[in-house]
MARKE-950942 format. One record per residue: x, y, z of N, C-alpha, C, O in turn; residue in one letter; residue number from 0. Coordinates in steps of 0.05 Angstrom, whole numbers. Example, Ala and Ser with C-alpha at 12.3 -4.5 7.8 and 13.67 -1.06 7.14 Angstrom:
BEGIN
+--------+---------+--------+---------+----------+--------+--------+---------+--------+--------+---------+--------+------+------+
! n_east ! n_north !   n_up ! ca_east ! ca_north !  ca_up ! c_east ! c_north !   c_up ! o_east ! o_north !   o_up ! resn ! resi !
+--------+---------+--------+---------+----------+--------+--------+---------+--------+--------+---------+--------+------+------+
!    264 !    -114 !    156 !     246 !      -90 !    156 !    264 !     -66 !    156 !    285 !     -66 !    169 !    A !    0 !
!    257 !     -45 !    142 !     273 !      -21 !    143 !    258 !       1 !    157 !    268 !      23 !    161 !    S !    1 !
+--------+---------+--------+---------+----------+--------+--------+---------+--------+--------+---------+--------+------+------+
! end
This chain:
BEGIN
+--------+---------+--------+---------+----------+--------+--------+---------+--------+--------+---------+--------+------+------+
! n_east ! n_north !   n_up ! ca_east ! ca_north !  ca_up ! c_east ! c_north !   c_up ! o_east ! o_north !   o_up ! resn ! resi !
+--------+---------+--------+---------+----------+--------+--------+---------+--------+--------+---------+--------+------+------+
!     64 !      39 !    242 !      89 !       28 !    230 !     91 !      38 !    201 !     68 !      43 !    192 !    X !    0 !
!    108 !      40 !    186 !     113 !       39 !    158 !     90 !      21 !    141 !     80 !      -1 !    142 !    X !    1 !
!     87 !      45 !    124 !      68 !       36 !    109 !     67 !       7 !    101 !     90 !      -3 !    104 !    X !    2 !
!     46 !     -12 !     91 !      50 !      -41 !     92 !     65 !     -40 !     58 !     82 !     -58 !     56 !    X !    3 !
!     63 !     -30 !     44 !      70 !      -31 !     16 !     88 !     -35 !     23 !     95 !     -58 !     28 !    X !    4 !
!    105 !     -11 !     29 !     140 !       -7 !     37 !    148 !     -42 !     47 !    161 !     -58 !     34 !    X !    5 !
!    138 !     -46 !     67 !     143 !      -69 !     81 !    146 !     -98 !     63 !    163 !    -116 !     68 !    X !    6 !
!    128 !     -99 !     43 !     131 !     -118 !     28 !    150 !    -120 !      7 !    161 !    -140 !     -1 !    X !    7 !
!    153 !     -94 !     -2 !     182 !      -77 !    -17 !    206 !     -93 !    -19 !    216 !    -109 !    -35 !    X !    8 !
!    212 !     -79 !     15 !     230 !      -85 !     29 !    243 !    -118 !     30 !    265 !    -126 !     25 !    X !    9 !
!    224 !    -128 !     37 !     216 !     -165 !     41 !    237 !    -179 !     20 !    253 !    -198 !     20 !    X !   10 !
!    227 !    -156 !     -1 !     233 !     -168 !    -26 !    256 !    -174 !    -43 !    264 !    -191 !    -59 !    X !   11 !
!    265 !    -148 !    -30 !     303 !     -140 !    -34 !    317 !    -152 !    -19 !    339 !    -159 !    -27 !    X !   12 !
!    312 !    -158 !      5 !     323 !     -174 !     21 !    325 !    -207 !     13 !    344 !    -223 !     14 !    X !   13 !
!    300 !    -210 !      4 !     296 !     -243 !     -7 !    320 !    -249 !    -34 !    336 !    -267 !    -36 !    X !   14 !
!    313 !    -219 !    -60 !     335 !     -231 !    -86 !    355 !    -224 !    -73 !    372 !    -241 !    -69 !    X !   15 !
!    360 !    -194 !    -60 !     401 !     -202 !    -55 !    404 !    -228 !    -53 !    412 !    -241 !    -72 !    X !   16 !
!    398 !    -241 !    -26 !     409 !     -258 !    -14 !    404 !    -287 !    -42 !    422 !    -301 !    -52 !    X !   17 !
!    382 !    -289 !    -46 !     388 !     -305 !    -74 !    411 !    -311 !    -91 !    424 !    -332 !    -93 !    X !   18 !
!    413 !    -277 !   -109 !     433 !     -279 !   -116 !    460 !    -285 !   -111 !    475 !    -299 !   -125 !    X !   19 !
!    465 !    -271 !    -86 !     491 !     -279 !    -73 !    494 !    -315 !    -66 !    514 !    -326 !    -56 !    X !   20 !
!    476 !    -324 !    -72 !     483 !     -364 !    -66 !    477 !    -373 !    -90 !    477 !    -398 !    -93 !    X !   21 !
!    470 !    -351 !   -117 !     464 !     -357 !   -151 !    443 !    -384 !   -142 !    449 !    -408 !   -141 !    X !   22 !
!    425 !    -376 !   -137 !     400 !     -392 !   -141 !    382 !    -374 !   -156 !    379 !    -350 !   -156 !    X !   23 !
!    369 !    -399 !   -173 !     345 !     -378 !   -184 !    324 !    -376 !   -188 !    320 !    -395 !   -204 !    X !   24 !
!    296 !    -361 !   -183 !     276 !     -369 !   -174 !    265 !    -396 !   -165 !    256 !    -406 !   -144 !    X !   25 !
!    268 !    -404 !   -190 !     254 !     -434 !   -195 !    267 !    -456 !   -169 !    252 !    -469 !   -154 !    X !   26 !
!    290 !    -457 !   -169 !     311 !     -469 !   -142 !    291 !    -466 !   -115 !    281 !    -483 !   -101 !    X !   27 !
!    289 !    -432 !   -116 !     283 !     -420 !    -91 !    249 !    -436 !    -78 !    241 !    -445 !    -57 !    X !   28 !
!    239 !    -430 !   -103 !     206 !     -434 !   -108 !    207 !    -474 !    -96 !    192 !    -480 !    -78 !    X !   29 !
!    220 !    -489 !   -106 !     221 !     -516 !   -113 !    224 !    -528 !    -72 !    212 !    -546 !    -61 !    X !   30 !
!    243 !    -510 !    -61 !     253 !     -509 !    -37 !    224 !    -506 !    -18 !    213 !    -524 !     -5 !    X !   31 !
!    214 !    -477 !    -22 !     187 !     -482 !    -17 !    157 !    -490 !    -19 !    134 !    -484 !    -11 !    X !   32 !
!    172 !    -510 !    -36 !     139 !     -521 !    -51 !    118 !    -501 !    -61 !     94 !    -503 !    -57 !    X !   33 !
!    132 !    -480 !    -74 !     111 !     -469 !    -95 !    124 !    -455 !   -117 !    147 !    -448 !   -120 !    X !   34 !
!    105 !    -454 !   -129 !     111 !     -444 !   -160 !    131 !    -422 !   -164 !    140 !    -409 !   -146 !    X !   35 !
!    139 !    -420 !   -192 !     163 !     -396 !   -187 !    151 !    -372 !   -196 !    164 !    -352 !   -198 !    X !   36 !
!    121 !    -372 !   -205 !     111 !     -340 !   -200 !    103 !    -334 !   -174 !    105 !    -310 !   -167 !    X !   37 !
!     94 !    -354 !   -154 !      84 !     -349 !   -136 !    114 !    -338 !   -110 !    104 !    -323 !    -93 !    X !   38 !
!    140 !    -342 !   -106 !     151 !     -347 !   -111 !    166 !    -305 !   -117 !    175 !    -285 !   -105 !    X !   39 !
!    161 !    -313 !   -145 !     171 !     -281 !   -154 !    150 !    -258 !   -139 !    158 !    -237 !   -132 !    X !   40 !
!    127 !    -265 !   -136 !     111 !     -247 !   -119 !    120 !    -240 !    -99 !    116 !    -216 !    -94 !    X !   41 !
!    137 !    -255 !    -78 !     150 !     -249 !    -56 !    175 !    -230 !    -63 !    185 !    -219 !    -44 !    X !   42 !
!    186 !    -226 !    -85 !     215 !     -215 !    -88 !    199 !    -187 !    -96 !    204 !    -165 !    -84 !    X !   43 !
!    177 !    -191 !   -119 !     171 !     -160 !   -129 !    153 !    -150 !   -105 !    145 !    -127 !   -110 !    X !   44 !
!    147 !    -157 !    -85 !     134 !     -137 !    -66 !    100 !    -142 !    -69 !     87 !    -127 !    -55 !    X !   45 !
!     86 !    -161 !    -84 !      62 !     -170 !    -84 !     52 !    -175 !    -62 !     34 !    -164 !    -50 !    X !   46 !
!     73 !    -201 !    -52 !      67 !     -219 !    -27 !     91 !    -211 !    -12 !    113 !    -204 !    -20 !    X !   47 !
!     77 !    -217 !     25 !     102 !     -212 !     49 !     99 !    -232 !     50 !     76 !    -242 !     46 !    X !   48 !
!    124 !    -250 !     56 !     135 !     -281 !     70 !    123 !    -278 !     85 !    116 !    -256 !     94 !    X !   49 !
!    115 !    -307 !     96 !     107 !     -309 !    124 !    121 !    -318 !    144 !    144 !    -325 !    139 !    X !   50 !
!    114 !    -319 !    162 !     140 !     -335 !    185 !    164 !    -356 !    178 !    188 !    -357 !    182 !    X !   51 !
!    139 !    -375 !    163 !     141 !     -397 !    155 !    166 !    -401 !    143 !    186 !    -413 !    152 !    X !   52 !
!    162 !    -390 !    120 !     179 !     -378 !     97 !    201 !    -365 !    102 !    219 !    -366 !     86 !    X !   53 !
!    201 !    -349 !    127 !     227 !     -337 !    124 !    245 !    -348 !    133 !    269 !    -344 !    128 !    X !   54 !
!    230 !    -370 !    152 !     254 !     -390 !    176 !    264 !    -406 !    158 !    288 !    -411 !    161 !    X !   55 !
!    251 !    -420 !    135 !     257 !     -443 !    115 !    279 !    -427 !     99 !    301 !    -438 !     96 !    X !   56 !
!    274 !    -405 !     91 !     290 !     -387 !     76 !    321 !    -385 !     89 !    342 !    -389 !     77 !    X !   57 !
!    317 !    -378 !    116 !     351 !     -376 !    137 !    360 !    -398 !    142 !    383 !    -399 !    149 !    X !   58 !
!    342 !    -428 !    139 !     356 !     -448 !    141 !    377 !    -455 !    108 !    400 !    -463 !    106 !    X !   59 !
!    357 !    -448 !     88 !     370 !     -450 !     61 !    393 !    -436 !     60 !    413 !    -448 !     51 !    X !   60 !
!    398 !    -409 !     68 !     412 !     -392 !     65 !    430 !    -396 !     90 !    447 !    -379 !     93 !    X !   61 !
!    430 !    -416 !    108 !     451 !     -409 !    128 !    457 !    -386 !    146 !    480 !    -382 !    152 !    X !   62 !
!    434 !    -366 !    156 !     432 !     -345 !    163 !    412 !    -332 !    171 !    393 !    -334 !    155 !    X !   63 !
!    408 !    -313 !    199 !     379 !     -311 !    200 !    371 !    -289 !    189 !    379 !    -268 !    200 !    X !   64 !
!    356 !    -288 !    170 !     330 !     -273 !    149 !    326 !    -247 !    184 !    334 !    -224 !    188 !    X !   65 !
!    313 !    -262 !    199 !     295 !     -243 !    216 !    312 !    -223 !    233 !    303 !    -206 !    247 !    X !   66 !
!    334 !    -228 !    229 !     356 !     -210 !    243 !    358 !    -190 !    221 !    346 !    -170 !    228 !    X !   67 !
!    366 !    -188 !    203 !     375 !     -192 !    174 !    354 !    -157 !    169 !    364 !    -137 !    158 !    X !   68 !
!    329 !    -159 !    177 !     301 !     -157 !    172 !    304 !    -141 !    187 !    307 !    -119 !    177 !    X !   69 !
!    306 !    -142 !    214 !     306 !     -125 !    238 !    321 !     -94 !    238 !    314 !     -71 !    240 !    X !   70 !
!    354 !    -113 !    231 !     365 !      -90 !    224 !    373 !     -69 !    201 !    389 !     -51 !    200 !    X !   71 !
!    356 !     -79 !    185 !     349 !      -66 !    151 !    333 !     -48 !    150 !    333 !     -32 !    131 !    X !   72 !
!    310 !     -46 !    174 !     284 !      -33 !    170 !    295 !      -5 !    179 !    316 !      -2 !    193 !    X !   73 !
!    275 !      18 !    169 !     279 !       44 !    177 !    286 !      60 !    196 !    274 !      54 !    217 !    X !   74 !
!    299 !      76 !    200 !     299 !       88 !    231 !    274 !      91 !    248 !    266 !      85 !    271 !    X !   75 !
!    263 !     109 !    221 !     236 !      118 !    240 !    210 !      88 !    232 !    186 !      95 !    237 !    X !   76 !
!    211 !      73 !    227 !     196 !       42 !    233 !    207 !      34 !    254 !    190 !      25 !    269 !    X !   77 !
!    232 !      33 !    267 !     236 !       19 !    294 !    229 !      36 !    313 !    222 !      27 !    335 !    X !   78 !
!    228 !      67 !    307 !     223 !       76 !    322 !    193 !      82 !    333 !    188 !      93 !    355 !    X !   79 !
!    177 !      73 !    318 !     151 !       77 !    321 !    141 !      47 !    321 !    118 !      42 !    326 !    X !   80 !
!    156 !      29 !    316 !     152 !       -1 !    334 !    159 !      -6 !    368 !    154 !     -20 !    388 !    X !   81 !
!    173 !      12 !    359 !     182 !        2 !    394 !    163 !      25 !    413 !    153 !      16 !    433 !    X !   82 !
!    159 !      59 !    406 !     134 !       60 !    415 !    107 !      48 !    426 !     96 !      49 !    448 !    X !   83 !
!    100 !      35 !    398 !      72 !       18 !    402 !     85 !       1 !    432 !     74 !       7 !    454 !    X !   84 !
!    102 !     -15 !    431 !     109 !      -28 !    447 !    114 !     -20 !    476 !    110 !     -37 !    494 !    X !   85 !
!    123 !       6 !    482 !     116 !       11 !    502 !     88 !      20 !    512 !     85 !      26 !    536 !    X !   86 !
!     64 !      20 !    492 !      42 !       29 !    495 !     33 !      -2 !    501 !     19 !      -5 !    521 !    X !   87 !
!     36 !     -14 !    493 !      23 !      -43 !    492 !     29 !     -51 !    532 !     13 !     -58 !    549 !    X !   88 !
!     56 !     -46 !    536 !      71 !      -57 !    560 !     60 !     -32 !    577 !     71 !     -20 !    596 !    X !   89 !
!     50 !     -30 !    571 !      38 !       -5 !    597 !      2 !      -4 !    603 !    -11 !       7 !    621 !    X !   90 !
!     -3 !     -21 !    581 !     -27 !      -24 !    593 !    -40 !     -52 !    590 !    -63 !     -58 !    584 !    X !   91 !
!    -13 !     -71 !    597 !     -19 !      -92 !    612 !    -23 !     -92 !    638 !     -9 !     -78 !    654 !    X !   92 !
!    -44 !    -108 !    647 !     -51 !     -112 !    677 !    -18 !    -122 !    695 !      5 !    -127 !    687 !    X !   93 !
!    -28 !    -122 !    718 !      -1 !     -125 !    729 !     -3 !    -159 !    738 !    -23 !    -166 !    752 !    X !   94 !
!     13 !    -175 !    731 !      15 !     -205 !    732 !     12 !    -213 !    761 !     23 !    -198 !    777 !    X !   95 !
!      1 !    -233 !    770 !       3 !     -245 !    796 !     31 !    -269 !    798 !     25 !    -287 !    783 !    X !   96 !
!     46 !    -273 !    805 !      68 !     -296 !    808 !     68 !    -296 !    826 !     83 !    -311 !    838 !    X !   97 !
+--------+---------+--------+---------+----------+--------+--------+---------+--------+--------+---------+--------+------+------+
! end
């Protein structure tokens, strides 16, 4: 997949647009998820990737889902070499009994 840097990058631009566009600011953002507003800014500058956690709390704040958002922002060639893996994964699963 795309390098993990990129990925956290990315995380990050996606997190202040959407900030900005509802004029919240860090500290708001940070207070929402019970942590600090450096810890907080780490997620916007690309330090730290959100976690699940965080992103769902994030689309509930924002009215919108983050992981869609995320999905279709990412690179050509990252989906394309995600969805790869994924057929590698689905092909060498055993075959299910039902």
């Amino acid at each position: 997949m795309a390098d993990y840097e990129e990925q956290r990058i990315y995380w990050g631009n996606i997190l202040r647009k959407i900030r900005y566009k509802h004029g919240l600011t860090q500290l708001d953002v940070a207070t929402v998820l019970h942590v600090t507003r450096q810890a907080y800014s780490n997620l916007e500058c690309g330090k730290r990737n959100p976690s699940p956690e965080t992103i769902a709390i994030l689309s509930d704040l924002y009215e919108t889902d983050l992981f869609s958002i995320g999905l279709n922002s990412l690179p050509k060639e990252a989906v394309e070499e995600r969805n790869r893996y994924k057929v590698i994964i689905q092909r060498s699963r055993p075959p299910r009994d039902d």
